[in-house]
C-alpha positions in Angstrom: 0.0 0.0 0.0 1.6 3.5 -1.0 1.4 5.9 1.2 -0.3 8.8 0.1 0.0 13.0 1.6 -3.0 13.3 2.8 -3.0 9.6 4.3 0.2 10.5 7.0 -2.0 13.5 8.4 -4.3 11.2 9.7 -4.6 9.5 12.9 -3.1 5.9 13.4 -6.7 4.7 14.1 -7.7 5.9 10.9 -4.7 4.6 9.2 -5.5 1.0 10.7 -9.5 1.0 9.6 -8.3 1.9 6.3 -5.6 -0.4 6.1 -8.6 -3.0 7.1 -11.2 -1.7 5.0 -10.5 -4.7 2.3 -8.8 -8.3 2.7 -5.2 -7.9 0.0 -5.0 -11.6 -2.0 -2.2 -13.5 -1.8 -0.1 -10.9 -3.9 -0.3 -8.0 -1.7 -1.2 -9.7 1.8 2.5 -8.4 3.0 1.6 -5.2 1.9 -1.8 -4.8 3.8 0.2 -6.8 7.1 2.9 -4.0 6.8 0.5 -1.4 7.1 -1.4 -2.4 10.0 1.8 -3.4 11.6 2.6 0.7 11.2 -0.9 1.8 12.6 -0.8 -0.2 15.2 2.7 0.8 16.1 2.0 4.4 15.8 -0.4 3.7 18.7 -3.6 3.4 17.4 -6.5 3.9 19.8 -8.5 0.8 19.8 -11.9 2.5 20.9 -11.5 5.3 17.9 -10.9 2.4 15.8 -13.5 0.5 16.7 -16.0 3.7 16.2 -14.6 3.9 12.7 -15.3 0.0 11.7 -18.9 1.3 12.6 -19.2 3.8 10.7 -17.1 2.6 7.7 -19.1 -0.5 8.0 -16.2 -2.9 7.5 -16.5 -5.3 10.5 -16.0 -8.9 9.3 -13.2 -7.3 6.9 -11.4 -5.5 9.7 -11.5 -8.6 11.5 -10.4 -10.9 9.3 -7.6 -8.6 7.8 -6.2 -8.5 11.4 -6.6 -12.5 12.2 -4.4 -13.0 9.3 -1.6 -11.0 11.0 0.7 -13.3 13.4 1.6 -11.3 16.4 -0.2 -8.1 17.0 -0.9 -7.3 20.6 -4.8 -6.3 20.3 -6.5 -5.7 23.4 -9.1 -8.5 24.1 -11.8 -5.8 24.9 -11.4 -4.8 21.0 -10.9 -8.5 20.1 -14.2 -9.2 21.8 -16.3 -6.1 20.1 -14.7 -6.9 17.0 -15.0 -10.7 16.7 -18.9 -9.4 18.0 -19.5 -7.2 14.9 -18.2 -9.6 12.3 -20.7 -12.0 13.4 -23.0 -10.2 13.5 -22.2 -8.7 9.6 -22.5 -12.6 8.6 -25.6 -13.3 10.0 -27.3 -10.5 8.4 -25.6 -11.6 5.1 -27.0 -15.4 5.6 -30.8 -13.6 6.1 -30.0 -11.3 3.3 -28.4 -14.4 0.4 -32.1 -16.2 1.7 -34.6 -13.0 0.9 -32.1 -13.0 -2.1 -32.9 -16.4 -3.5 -36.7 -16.0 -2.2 -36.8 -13.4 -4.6 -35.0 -14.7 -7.7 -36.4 -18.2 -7.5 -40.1 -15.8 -7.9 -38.7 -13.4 -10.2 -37.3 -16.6 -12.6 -40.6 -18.3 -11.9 -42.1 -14.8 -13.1 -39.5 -14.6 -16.6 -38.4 -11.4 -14.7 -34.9 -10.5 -15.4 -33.1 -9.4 -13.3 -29.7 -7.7 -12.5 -28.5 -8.4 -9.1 -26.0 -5.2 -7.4 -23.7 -5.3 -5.0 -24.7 -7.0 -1.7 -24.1 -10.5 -0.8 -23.6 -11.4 -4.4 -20.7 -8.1 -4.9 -19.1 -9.9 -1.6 -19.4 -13.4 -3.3 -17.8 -11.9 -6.4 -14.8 -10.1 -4.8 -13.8 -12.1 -2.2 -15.7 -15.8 -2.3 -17.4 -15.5 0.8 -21.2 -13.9 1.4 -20.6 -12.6 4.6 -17.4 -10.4 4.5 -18.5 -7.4 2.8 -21.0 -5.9 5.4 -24.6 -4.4 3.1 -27.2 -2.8 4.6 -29.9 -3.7 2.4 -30.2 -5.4 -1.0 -30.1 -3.4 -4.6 -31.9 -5.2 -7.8 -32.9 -3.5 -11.2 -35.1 -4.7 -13.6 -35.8 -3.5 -17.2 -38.7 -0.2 -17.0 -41.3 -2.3 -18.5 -40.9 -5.2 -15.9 -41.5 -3.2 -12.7 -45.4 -4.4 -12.2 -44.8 -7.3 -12.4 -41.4 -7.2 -9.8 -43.7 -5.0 -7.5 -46.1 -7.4 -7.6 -43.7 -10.7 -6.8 -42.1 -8.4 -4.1 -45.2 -7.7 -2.3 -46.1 -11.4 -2.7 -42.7 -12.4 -0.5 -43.8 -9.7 2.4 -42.1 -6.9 0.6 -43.9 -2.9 0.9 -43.3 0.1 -0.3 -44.0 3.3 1.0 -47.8 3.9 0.9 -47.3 7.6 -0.1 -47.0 5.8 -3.7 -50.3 4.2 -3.7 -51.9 7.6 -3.7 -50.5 8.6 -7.2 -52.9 8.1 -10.3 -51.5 6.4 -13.4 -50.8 9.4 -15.0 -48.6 10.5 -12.0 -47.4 6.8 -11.4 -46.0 6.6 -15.3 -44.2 10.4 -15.0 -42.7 8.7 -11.6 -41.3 6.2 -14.0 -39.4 8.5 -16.1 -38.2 10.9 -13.8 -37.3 8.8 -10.9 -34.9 5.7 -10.7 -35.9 3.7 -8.0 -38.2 1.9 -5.4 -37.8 1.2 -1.8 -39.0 -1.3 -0.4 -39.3 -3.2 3.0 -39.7 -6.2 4.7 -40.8 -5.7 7.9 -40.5 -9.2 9.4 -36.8 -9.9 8.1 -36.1 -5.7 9.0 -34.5 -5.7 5.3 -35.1 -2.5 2.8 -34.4 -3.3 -0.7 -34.2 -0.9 -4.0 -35.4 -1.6 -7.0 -34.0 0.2 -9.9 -34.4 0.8 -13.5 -31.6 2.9 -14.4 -28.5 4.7 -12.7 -29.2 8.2 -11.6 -26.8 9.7 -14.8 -28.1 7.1 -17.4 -29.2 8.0 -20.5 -31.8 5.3 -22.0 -29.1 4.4 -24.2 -26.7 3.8 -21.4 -29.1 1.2 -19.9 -30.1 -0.6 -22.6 -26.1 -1.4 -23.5 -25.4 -2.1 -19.7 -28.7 -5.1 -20.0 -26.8 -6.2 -23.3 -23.8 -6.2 -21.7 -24.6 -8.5 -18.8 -23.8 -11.9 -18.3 -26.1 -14.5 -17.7 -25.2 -16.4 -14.3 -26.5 -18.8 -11.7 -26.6 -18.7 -8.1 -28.6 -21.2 -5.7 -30.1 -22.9 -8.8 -31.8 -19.5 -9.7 -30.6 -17.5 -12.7 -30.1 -13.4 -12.7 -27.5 -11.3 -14.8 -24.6 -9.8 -13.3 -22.9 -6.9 -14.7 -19.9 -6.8 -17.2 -17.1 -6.1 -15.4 -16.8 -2.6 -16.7 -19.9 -1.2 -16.2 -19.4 -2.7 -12.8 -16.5 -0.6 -12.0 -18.5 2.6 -13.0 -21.1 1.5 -11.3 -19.4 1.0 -7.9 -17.7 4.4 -8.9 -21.0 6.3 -9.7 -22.5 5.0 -6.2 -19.3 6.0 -4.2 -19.5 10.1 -5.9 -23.1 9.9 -5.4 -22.3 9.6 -1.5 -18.8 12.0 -1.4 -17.4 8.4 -0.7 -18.7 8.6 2.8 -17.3 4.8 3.6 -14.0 3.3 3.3 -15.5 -0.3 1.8 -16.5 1.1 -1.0 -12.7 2.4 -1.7 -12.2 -1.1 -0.6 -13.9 -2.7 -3.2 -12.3 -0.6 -5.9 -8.4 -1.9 -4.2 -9.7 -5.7 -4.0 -10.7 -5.4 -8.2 -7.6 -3.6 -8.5 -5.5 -5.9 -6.6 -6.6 -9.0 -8.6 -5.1 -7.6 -11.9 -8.1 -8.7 -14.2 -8.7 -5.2 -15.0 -7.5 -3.0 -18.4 -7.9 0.0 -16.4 -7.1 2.2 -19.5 -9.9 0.6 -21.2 -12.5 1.2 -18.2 -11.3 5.3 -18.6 -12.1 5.6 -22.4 -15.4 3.8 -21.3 -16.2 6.4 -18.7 -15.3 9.5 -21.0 -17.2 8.0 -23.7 -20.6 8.1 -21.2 -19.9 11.5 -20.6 
């Protein structure tokens, strides 16, 4: 990990979440030890760093970045707290891969497609394990003309959406369509919100139409859904970070783990973006 200006101003707690934020493969493991050797040698405070995994949501990350390090002297109050939060993160990622697959096996049973982004599935893809990357909630889209009948499958599995929306007459409900991106929904029983998108908030129609022909048909728990092409993927994860000022380390963390597995023509993902501009 190169250090970076703005990085040494920081304090050592900081320097230790960030250094956590992501598990390094095999290739840059030493590099990712080395740094959270330094944090933690700098003297980082274990409560500030613990208030950081919160709100950087990286807890079964952290705490698996730091098991792989032989030695460190971690006080077994912070051990405890974070050993506390990464089991946590799983079990909500268990409950959310089941209202997952509850909801493509009805979507598949439906002929819904369905594009499937980030949670469990972005954790599966990065890092082979559903439970590392900590999600709040689970993000689908579906194609404009299919969002009846997904509303209709959702609210079939328990799933509601805000009843502010039931109030709007088709006219309003089909100008809702155009100029909005999203629904939110929520399962009150499992405590899960969901969003169900058909486009990104800077797509043209063009734009989404080549990111559905650009997917790639995949399979997960016997159910099929599309997952995005690596590309749009990286814009995607991009887009969502600006959209929030990058207001959590996992997402930079997701951008280093890509990174770090060297399957990426970064050039090529730049003349993508400008081209979208």
């Amino acid at each position: 990990m190169r250090k970076t200006h703005w990085l040494k101003g920081t304090s050592p707690a900081f320097r230790l979440m960030i250094a956590t934020s992501w598990l390094a493969p095999n290739l840059w493991q030493q590099n990712q030890e080395d740094a959270i050797r330094e944090a933690i040698k700098a003297g980082a405070d274990w409560t500030e760093y613990l208030r950081l995994v919160d709100r950087h949501r990286t807890p079964a990350l952290s705490w698996a970045a730091l098991r792989r390090v032989t030695g460190l002297e971690i006080p077994e109050f912070a051990k405890s707290e974070l050993q506390k939060r990464s089991d946590a993160c799983r079990m909500q990622a268990v409950m959310h891969s089941l209202l997952l697959a509850q909801i493509l096996k009805a979507f598949n049973h439906a002929g819904i497609p369905v594009m499937v982004l980030k949670g469990p599935m972005l954790s599966l893809d990065l890092y082979g394990d559903v439970g590392l990357r900590h999600s709040r909630d689970l993000d689908l889209a579906v194609a404009l003309g299919d969002i009846c009948r997904a509303q209709a499958c959702l609210s079939n599995l328990g799933w509601r959406i805000d009843s502010t929306y039931f109030s709007l007459t088709p006219r309003q409900r089909k100008k809702f369509w155009q100029m909005e991106r999203d629904l939110c929904f929520f399962h009150s029983q499992a405590g899960c919100a969901l969003d169900l998108q058909w486009r990104n908030r800077w797509d043209t129609p063009s734009l989404t139409l080549t990111r559905w022909a650009r997917s790639i048909p995949s399979t997960w728990q016997g159910c099929s859904y599309l997952a995005m092409n690596p590309a749009d993927q990286i814009l995607y994860l991009c887009c969502h970070g600006t959209e929030h000022a990058w207001f959590r380390a996992k997402w930079l963390g997701d951008l280093a783990r890509i990174h770090a597995a060297e399957q990426i023509n970064w050039g090529a993902i730049l003349n993508h973006a400008q081209s979208t501009e």
